[in-house]
C-alpha positions in Angstrom: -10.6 -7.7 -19.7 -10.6 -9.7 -22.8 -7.6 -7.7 -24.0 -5.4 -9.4 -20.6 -6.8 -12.8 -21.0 -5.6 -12.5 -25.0 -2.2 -11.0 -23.9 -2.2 -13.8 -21.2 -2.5 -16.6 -23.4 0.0 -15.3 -25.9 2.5 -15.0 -23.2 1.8 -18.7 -22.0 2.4 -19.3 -25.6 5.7 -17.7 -26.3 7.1 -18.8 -22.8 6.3 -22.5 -23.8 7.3 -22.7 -27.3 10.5 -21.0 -26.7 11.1 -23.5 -23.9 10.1 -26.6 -26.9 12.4 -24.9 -29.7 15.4 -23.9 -26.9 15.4 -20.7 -27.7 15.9 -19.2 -24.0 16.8 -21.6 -21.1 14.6 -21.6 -18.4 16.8 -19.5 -16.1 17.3 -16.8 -18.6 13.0 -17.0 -19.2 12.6 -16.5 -14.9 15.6 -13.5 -15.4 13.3 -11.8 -17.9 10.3 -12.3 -16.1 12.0 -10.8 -13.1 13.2 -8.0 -14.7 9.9 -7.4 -16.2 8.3 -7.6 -12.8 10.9 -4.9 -11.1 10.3 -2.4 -14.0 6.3 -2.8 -13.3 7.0 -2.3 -9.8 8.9 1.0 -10.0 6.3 2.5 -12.9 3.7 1.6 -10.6 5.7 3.4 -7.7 6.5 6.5 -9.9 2.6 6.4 -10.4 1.3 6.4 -7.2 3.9 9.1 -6.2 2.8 11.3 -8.9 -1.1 10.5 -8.6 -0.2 11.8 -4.4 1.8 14.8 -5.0 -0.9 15.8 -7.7 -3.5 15.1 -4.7 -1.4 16.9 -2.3 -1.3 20.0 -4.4 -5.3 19.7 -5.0 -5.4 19.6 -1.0 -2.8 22.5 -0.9 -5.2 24.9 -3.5 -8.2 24.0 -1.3 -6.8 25.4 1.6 -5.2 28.1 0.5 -8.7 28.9 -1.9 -10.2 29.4 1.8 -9.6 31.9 3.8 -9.1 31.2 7.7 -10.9 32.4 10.2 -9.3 35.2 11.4 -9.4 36.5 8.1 -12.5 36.3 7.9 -13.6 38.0 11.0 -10.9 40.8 10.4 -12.7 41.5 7.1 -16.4 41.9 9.2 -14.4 43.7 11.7 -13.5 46.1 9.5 -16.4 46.2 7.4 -18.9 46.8 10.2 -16.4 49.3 12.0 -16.3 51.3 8.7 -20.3 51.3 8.1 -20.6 52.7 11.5 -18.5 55.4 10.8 -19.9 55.7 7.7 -16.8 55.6 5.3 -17.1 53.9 2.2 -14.7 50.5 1.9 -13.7 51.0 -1.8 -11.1 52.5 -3.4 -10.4 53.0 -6.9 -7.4 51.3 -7.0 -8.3 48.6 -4.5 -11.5 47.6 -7.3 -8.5 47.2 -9.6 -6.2 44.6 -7.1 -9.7 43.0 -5.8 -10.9 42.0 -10.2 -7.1 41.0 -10.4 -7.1 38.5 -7.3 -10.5 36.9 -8.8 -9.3 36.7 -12.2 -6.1 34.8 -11.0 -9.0 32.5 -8.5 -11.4 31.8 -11.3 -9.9 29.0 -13.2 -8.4 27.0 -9.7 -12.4 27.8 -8.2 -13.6 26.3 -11.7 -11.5 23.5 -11.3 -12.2 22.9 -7.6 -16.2 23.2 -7.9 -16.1 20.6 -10.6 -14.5 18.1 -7.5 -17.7 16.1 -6.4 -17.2 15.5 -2.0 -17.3 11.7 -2.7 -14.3 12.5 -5.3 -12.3 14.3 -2.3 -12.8 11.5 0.3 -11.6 9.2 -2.8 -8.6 11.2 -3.3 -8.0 12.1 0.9 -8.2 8.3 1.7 -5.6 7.5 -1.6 -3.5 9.9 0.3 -3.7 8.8 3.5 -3.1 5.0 2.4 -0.4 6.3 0.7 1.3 8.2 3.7 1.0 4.6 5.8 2.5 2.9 3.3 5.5 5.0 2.7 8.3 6.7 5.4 8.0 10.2 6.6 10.8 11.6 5.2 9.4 9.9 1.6 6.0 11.9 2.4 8.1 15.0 3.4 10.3 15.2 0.9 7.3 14.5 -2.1 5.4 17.7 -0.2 7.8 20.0 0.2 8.5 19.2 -3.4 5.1 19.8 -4.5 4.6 22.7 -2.9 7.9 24.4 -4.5 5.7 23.9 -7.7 
């Protein structure tokens, strides 16, 4: 805070002695100033795309790190058909695919578990502000991108 107010008055400075000594007219001082204000506005655009595809994809890993329903009830299906008939469920090689799939899980369910649920409504309400704000094909076009990724 005190940093701004330092690098306020410092600009108020430079803007009014230049003004006294003629060193910029005060059409070429508003031209810089404008300029200045576009480049803020597109860094601060190029943020807030990043910041929502980077949500996006968080969104994208939490719903592919579940599995759906019907997954779900195919693997108790199959499970309880198989303990009725009494044949056991595991296979040598299938131990081998099943430690490979976790290993590959472990560091996005790490990173995932860390997420607090207030953190996720932060970051699902920064995403939905940001799809009001901006056009479909804008919001489109930043998810199918992310999602190539």
């Amino acid at each position: 805070m005190l940093a701004r107010v330092n690098a306020e008055n410092d600009y108020v400075m430079l803007k009014s002695s230049s003004l006294k000594e003629n060193t910029f007219t005060p059409d070429q001082l508003k031209g810089m100033e404008n300029e200045l204000s576009h480049q803020f506005q597109a860094r601060k655009q190029a943020q807030e795309k990043d910041r929502y595809q980077e949500d996006y994809k968080q969104e994208v890993l939490e719903s592919m790190q579940q599995p759906s329903e019907e997954t779900q009830y195919k693997q108790l299906f199959k499970q309880s058909l198989l303990a009725q008939l009494g044949i056991s469920d595991e296979k040598d090689s299938s131990k081998e695919a099943k430690k490979e799939a976790e290993a590959e899980k472990a560091p996005v369910e790490k990173q995932l578990k860390q997420e607090i649920p207030q953190e996720k409504e932060q970051r699902l309400a920064k995403m939905k502000e940001f799809e009001q704000k901006h056009s479909f094909d804008k919001v489109y076009k930043l998810k199918k991108k992310c999602c190539r990724n």
